[in-house]
PDB file of N, CA, C and O in Angstrom:
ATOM      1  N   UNK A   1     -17.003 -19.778 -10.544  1.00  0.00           N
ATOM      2  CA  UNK A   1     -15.865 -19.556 -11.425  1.00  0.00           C
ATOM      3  C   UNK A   1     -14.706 -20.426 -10.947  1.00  0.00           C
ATOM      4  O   UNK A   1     -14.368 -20.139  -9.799  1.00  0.00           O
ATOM      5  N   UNK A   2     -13.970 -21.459 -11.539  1.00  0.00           N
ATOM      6  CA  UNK A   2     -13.164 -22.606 -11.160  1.00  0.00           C
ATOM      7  C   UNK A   2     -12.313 -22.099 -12.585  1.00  0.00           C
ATOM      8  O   UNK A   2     -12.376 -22.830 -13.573  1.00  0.00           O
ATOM      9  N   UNK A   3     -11.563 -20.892 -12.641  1.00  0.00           N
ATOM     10  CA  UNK A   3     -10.787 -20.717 -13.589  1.00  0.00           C
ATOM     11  C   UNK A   3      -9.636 -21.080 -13.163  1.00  0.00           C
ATOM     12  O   UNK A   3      -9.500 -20.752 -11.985  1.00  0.00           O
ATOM     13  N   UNK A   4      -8.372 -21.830 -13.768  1.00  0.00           N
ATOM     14  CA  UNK A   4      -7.286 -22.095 -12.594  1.00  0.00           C
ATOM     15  C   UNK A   4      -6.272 -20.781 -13.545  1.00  0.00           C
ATOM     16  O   UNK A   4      -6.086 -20.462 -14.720  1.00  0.00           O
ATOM     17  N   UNK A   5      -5.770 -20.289 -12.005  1.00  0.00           N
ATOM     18  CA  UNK A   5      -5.072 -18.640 -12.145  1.00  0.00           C
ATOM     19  C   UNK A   5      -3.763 -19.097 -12.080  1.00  0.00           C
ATOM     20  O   UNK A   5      -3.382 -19.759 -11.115  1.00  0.00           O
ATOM     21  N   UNK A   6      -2.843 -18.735 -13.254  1.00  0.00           N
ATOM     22  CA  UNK A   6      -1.805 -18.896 -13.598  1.00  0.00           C
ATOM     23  C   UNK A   6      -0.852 -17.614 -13.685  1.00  0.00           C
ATOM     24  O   UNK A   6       0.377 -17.601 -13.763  1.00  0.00           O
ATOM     25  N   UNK A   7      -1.989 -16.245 -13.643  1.00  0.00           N
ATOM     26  CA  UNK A   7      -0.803 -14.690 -13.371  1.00  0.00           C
ATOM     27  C   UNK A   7      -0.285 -15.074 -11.946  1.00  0.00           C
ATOM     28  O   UNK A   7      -0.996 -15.546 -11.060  1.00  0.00           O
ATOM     29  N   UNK A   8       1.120 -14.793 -11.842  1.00  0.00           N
ATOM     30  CA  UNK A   8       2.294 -14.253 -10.580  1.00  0.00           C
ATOM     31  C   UNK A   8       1.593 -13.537 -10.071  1.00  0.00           C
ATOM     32  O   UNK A   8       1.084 -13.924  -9.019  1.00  0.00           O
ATOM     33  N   UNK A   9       1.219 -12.041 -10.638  1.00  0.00           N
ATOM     34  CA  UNK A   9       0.937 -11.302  -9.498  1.00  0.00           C
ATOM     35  C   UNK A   9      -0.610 -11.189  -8.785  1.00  0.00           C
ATOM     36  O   UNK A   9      -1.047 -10.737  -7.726  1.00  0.00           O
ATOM     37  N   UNK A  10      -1.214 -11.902 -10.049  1.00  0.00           N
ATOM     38  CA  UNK A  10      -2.660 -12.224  -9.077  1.00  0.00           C
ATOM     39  C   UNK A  10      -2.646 -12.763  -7.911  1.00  0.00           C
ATOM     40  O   UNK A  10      -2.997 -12.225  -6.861  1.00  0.00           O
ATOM     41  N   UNK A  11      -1.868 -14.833  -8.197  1.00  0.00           N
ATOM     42  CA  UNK A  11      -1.597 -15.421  -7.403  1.00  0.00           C
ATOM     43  C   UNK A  11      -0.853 -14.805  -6.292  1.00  0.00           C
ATOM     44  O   UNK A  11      -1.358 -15.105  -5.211  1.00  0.00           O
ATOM     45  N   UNK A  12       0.281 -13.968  -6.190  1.00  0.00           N
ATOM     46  CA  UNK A  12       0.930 -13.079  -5.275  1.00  0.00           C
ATOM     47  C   UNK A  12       0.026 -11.920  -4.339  1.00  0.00           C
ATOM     48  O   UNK A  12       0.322 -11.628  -3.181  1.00  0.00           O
ATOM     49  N   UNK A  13      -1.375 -11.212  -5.263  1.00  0.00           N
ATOM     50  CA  UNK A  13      -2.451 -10.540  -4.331  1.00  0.00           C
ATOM     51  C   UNK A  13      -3.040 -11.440  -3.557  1.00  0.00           C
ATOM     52  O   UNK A  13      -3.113 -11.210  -2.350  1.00  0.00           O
ATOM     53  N   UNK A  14      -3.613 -12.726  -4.141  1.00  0.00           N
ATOM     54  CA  UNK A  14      -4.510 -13.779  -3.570  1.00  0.00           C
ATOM     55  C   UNK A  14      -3.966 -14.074  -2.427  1.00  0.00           C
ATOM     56  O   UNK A  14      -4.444 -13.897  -1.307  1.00  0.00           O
ATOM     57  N   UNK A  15      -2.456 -14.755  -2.859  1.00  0.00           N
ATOM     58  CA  UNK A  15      -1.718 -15.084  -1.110  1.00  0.00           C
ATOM     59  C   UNK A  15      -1.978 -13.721  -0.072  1.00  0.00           C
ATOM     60  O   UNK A  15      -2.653 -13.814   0.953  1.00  0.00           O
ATOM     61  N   UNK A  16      -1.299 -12.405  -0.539  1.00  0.00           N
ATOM     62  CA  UNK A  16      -1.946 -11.611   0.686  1.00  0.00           C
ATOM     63  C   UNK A  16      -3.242 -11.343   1.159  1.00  0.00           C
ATOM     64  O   UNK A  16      -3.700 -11.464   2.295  1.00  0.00           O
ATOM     65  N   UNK A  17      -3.639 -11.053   0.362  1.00  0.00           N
ATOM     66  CA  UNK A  17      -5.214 -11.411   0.745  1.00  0.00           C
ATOM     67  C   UNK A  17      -5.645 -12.778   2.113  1.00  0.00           C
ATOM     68  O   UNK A  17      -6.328 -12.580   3.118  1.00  0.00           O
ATOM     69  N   UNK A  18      -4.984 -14.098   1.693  1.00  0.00           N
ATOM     70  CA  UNK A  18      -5.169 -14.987   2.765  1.00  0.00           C
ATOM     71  C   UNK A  18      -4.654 -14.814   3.931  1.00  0.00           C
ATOM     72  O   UNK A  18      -4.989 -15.305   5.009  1.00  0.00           O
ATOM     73  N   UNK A  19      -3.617 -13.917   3.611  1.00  0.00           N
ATOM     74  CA  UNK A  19      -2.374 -13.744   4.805  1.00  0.00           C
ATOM     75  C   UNK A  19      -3.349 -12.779   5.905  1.00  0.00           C
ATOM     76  O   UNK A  19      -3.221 -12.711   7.127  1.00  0.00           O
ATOM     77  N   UNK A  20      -4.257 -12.140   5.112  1.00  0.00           N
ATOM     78  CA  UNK A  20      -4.671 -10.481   5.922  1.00  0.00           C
ATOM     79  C   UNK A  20      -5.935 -11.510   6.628  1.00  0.00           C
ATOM     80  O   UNK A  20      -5.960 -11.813   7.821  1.00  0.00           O
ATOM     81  N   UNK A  21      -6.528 -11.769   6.029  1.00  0.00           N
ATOM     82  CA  UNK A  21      -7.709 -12.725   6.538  1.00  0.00           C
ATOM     83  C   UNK A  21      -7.187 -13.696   7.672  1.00  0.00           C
ATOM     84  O   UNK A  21      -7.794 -13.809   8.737  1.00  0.00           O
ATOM     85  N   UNK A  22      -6.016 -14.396   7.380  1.00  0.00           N
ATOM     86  CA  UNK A  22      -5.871 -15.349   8.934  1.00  0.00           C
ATOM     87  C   UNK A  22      -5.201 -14.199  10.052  1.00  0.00           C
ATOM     88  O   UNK A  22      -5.144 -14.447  11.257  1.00  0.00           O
ATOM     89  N   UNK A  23      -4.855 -13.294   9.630  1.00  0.00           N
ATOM     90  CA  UNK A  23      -4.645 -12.160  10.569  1.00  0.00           C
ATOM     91  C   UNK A  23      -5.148 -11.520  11.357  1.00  0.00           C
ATOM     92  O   UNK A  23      -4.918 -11.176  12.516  1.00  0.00           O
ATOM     93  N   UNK A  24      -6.273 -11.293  10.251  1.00  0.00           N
ATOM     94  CA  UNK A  24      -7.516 -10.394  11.158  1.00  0.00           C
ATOM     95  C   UNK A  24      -8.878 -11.456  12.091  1.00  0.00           C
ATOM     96  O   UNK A  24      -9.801 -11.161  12.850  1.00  0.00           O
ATOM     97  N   UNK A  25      -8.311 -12.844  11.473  1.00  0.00           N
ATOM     98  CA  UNK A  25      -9.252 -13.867  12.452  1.00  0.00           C
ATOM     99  C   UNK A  25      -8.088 -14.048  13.614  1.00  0.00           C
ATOM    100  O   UNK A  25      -8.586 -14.410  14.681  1.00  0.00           O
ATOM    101  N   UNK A  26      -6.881 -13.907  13.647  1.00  0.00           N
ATOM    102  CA  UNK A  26      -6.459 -14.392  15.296  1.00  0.00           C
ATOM    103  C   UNK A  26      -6.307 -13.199  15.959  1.00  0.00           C
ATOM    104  O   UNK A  26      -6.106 -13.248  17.173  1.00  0.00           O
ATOM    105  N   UNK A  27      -6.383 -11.776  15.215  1.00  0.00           N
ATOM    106  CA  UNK A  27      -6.513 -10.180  16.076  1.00  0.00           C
ATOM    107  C   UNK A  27      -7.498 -10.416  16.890  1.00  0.00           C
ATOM    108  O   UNK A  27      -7.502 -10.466  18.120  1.00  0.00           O
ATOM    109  N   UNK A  28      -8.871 -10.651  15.647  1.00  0.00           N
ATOM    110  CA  UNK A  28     -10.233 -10.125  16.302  1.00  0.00           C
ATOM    111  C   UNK A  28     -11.371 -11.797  16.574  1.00  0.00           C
ATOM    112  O   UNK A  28     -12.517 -11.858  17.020  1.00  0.00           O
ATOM    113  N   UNK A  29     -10.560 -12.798  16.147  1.00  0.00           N
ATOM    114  CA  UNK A  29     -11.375 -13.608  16.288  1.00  0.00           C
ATOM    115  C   UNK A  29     -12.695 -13.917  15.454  1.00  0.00           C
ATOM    116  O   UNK A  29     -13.636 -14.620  15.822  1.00  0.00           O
ATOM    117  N   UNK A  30     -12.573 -13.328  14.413  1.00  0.00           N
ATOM    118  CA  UNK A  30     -14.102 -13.203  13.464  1.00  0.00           C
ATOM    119  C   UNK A  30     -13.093 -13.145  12.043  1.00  0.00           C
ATOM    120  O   UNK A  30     -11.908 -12.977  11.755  1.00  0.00           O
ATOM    121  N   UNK A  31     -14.225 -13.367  11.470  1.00  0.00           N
ATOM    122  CA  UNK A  31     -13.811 -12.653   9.840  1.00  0.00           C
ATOM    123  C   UNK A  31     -14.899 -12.025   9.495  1.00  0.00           C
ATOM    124  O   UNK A  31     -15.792 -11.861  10.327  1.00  0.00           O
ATOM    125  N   UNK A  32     -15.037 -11.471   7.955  1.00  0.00           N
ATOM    126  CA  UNK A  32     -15.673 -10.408   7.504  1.00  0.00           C
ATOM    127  C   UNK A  32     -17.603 -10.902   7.583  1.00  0.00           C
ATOM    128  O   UNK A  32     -18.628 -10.221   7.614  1.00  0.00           O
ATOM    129  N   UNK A  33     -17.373 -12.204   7.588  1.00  0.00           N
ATOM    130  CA  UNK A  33     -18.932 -12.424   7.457  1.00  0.00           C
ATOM    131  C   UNK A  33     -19.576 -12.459   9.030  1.00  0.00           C
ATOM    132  O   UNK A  33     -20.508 -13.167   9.410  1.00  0.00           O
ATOM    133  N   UNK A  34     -19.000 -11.736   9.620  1.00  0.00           N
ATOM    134  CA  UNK A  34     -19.467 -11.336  11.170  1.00  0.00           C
ATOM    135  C   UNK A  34     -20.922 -10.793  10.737  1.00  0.00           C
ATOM    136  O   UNK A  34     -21.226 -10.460   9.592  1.00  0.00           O
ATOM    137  N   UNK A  35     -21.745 -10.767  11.839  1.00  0.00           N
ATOM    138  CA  UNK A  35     -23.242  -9.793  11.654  1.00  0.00           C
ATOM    139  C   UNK A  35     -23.301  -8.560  12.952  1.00  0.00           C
ATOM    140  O   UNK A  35     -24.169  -7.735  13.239  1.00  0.00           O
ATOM    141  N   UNK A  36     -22.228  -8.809  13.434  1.00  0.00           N
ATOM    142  CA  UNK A  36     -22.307  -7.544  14.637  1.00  0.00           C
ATOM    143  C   UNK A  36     -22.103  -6.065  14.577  1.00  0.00           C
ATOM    144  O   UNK A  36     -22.233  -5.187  15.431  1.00  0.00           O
ATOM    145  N   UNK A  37     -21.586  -6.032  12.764  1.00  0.00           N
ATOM    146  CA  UNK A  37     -21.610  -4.413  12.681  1.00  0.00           C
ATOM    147  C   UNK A  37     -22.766  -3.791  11.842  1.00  0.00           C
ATOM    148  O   UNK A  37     -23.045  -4.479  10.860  1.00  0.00           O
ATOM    149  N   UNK A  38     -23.270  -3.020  11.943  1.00  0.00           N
ATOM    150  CA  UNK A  38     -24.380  -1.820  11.376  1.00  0.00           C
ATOM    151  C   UNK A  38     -23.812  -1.978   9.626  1.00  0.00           C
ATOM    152  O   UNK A  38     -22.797  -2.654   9.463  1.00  0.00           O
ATOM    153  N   UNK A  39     -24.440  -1.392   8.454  1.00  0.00           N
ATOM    154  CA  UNK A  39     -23.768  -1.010   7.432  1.00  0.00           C
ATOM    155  C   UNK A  39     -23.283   0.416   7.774  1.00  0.00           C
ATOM    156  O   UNK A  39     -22.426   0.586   6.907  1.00  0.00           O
ATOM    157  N   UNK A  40     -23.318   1.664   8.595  1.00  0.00           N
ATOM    158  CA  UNK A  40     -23.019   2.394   9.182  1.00  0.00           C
ATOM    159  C   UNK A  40     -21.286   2.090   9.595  1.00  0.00           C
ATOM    160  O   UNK A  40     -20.322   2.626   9.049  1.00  0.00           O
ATOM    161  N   UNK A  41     -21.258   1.182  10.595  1.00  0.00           N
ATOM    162  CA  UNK A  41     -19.924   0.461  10.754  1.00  0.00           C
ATOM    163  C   UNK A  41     -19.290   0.377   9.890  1.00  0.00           C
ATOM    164  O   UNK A  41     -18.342   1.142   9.714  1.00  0.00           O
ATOM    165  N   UNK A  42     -19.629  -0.654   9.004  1.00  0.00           N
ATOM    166  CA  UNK A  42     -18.462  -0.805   7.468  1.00  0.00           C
ATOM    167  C   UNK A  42     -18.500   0.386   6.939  1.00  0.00           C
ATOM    168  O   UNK A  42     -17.360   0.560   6.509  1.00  0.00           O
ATOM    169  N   UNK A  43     -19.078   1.237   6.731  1.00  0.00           N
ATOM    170  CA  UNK A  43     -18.960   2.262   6.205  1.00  0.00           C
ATOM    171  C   UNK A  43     -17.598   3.098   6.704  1.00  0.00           C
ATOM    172  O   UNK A  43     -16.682   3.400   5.939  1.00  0.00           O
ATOM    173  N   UNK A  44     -17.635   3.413   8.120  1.00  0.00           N
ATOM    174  CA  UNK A  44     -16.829   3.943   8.776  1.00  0.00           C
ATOM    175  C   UNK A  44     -15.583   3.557   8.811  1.00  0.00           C
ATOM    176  O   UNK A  44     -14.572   4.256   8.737  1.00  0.00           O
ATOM    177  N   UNK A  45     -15.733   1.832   8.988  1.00  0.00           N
ATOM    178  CA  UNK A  45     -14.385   1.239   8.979  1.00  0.00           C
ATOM    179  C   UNK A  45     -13.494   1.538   7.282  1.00  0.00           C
ATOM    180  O   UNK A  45     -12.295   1.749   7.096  1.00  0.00           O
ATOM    181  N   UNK A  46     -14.531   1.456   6.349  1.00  0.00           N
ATOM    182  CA  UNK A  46     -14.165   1.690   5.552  1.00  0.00           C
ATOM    183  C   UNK A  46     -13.472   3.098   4.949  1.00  0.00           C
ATOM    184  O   UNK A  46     -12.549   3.080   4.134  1.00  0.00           O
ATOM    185  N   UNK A  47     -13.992   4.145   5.414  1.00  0.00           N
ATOM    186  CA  UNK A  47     -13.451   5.354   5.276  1.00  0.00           C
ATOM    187  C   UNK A  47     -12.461   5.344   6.596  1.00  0.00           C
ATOM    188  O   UNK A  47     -12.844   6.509   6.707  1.00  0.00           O
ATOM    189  N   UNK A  48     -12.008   5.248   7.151  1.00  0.00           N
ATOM    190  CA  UNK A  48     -11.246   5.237   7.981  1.00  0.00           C
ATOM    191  C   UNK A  48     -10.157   4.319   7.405  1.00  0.00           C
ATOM    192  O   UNK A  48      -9.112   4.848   7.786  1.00  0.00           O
ATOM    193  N   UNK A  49      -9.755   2.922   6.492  1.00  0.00           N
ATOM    194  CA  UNK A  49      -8.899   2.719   6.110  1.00  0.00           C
ATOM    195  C   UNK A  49      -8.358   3.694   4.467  1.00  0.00           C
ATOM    196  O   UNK A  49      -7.287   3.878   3.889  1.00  0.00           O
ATOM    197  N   UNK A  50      -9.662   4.065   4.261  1.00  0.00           N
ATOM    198  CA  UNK A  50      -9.363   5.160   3.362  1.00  0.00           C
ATOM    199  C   UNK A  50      -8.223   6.156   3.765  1.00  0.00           C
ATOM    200  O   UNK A  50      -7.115   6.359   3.270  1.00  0.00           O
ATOM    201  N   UNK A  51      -8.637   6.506   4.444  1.00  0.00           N
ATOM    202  CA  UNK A  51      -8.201   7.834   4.977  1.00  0.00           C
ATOM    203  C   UNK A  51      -6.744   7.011   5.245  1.00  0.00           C
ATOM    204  O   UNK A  51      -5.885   7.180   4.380  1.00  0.00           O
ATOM    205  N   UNK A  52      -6.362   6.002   6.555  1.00  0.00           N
ATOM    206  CA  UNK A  52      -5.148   6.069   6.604  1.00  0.00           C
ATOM    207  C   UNK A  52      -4.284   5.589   4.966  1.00  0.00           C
ATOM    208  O   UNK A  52      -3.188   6.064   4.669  1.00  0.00           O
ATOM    209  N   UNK A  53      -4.994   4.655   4.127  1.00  0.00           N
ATOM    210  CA  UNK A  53      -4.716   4.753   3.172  1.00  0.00           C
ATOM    211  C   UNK A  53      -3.880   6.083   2.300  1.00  0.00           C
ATOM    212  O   UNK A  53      -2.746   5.958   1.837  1.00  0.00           O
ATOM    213  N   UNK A  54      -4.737   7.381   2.201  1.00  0.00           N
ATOM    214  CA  UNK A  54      -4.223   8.718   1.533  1.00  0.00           C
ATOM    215  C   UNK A  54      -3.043   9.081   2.493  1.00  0.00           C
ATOM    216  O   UNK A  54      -2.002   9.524   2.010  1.00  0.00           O
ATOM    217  N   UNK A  55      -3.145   8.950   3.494  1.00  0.00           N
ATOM    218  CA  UNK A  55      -1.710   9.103   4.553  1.00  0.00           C
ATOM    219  C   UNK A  55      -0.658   8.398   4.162  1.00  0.00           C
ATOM    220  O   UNK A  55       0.394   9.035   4.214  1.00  0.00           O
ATOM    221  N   UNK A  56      -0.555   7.052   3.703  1.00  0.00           N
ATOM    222  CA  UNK A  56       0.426   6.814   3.198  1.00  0.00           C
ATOM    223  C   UNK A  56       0.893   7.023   1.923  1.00  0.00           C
ATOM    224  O   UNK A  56       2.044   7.078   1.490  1.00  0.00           O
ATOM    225  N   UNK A  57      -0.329   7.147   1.312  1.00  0.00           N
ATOM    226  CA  UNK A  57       0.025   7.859  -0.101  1.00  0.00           C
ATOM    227  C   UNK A  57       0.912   9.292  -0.100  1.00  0.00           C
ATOM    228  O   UNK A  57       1.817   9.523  -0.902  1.00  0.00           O
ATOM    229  N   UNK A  58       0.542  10.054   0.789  1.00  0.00           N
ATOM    230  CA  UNK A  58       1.467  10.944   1.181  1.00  0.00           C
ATOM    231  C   UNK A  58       2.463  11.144   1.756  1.00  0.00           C
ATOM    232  O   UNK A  58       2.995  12.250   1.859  1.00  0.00           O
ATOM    233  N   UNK A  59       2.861  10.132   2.211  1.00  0.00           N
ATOM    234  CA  UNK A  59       4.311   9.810   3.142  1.00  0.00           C
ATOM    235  C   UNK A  59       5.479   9.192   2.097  1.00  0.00           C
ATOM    236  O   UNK A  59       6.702   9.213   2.237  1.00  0.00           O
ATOM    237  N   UNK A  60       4.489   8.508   0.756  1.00  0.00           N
ATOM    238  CA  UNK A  60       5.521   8.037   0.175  1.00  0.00           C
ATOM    239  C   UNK A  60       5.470   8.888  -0.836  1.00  0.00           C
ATOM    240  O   UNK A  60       6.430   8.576  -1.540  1.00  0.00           O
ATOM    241  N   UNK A  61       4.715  10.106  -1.505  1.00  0.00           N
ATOM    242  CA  UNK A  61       4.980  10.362  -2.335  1.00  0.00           C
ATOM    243  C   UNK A  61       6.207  11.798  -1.831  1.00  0.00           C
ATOM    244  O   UNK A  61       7.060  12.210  -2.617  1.00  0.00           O
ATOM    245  N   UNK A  62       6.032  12.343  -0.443  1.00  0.00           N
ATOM    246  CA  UNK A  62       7.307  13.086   0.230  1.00  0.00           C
ATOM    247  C   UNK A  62       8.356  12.313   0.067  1.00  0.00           C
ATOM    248  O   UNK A  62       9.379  12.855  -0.353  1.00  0.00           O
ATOM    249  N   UNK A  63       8.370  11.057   0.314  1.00  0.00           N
ATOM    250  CA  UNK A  63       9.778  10.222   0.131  1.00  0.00           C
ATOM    251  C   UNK A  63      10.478  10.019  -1.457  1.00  0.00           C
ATOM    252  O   UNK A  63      11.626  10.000  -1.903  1.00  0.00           O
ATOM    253  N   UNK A  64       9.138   9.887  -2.005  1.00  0.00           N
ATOM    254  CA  UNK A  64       9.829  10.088  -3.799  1.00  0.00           C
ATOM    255  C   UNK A  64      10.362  11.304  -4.083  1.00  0.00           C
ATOM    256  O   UNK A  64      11.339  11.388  -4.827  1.00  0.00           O
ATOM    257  N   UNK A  65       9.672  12.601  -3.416  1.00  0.00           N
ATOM    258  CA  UNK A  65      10.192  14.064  -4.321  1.00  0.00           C
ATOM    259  C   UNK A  65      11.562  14.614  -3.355  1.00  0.00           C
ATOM    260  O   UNK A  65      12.266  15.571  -3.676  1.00  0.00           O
ATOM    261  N   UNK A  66      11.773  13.681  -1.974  1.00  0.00           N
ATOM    262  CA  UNK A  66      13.311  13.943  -1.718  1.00  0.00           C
ATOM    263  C   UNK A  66      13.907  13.266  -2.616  1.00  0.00           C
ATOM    264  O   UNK A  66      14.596  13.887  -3.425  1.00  0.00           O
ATOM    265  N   UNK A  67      13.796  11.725  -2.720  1.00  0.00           N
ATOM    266  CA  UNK A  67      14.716  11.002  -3.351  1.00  0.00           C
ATOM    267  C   UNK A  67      14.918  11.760  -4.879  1.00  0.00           C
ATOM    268  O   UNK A  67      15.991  11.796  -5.480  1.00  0.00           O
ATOM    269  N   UNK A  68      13.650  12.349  -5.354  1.00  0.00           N
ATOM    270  CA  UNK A  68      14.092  12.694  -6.833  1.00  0.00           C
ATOM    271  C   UNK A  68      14.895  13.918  -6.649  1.00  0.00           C
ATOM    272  O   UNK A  68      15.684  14.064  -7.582  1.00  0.00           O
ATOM    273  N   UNK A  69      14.979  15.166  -5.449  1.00  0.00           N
ATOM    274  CA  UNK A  69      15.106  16.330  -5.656  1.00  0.00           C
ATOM    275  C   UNK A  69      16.743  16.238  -5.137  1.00  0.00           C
ATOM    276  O   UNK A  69      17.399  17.269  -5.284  1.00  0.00           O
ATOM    277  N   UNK A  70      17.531  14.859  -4.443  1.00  0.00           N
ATOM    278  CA  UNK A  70      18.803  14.800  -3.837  1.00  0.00           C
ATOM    279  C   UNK A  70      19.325  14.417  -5.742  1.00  0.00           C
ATOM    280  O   UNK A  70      20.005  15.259  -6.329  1.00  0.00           O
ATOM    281  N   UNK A  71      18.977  13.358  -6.330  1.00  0.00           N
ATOM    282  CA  UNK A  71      18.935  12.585  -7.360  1.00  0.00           C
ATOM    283  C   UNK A  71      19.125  14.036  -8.209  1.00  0.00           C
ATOM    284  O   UNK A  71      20.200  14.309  -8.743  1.00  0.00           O
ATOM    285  N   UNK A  72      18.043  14.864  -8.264  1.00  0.00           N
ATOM    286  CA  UNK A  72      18.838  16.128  -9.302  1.00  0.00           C
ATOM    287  C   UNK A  72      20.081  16.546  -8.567  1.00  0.00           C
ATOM    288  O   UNK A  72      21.169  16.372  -9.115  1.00  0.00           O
ATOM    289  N   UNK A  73      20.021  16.986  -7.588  1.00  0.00           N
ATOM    290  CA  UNK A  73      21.452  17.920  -7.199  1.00  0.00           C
ATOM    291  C   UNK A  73      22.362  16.816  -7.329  1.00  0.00           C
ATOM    292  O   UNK A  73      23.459  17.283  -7.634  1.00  0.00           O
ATOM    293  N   UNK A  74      22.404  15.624  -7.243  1.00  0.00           N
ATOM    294  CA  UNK A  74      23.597  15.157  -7.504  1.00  0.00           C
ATOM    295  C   UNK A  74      24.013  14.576  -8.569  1.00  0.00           C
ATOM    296  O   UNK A  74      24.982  13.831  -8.717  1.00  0.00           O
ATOM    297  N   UNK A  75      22.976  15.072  -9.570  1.00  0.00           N
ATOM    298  CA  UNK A  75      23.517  14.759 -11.175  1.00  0.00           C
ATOM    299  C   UNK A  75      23.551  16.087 -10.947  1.00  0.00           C
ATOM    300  O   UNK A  75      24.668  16.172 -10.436  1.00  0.00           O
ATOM    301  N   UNK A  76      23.041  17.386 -10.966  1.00  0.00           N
ATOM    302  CA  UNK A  76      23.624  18.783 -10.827  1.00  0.00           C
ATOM    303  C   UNK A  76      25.047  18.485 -10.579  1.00  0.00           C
ATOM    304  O   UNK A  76      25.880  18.825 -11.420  1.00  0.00           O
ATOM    305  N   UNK A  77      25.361  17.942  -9.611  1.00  0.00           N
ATOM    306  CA  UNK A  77      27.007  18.529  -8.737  1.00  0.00           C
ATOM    307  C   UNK A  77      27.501  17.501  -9.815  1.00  0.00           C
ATOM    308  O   UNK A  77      28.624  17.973  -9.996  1.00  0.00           O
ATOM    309  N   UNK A  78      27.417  16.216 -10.811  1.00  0.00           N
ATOM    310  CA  UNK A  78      28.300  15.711 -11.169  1.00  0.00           C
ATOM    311  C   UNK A  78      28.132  16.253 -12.857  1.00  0.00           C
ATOM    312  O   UNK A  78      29.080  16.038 -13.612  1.00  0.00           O
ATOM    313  N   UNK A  79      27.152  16.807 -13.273  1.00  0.00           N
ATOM    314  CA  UNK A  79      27.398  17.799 -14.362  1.00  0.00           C
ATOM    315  C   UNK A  79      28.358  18.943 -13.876  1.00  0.00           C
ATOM    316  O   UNK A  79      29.213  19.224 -14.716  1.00  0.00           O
ATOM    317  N   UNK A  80      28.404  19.558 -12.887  1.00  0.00           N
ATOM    318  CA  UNK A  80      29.485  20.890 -12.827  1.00  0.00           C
ATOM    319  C   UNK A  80      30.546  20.678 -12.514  1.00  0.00           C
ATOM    320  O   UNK A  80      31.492  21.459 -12.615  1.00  0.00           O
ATOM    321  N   UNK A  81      30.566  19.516 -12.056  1.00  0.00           N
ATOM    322  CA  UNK A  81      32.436  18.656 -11.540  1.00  0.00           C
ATOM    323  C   UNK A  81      32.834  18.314 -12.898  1.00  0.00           C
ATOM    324  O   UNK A  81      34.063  18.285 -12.962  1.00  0.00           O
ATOM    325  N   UNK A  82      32.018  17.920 -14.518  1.00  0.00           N
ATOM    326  CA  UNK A  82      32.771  17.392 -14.974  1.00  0.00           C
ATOM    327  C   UNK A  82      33.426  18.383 -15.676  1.00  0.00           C
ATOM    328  O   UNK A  82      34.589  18.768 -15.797  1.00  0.00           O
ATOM    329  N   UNK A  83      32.512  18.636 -16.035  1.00  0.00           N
ATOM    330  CA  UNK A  83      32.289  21.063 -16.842  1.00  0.00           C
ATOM    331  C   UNK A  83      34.144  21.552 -15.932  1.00  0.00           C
ATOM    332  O   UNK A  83      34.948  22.027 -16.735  1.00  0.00           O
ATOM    333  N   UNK A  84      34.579  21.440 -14.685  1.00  0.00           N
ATOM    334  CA  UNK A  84      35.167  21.799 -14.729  1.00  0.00           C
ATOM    335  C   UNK A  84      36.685  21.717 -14.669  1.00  0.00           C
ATOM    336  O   UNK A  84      37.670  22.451 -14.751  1.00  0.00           O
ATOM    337  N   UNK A  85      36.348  20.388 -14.475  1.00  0.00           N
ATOM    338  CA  UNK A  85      37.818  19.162 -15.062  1.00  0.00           C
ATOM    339  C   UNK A  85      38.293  19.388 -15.919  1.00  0.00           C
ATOM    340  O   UNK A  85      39.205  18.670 -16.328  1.00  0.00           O
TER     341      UNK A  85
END
């Protein structure tokens, strides 16, 4: 496939994508087409970025329901400030 990719945000995944790959070759010295792990291994590695994956899903979705729940009280407090002007 020699389609030339003209979406922003594809081109914008693609660059990270390269970014994570020359990353994980000067961490670990390999890239993905290594033969030293089991399919057992990827498996693991794989649920294991899962997992920290749902962890951040949960860290940010606590950070959205403060930001939304300060965001009501303080349209709350500026509905009852105006109510009593």
């Amino acid at each position: 496939m020699n389609q030339e990719v003209t979406d922003k945000i594809v081109l914008s995944v693609m660059a990270k994508y390269a970014e994570r790959s020359a990353t994980g070759l000067k961490k670990y010295g390999t890239t993905l087409d290594r033969g030293d792990l089991t399919i057992f291994d990827w498996v693991n590695h794989a649920q294991e970025e899962a997992m920290d994956f749902t962890l951040y899903l949960e860290r940010i979705r606590k950070e959205i329901s403060l930001e939304k729940a300060k965001s009501y009280s303080e349209g709350y407090r500026e509905a009852i400030t105006k109510r009593t002007k």
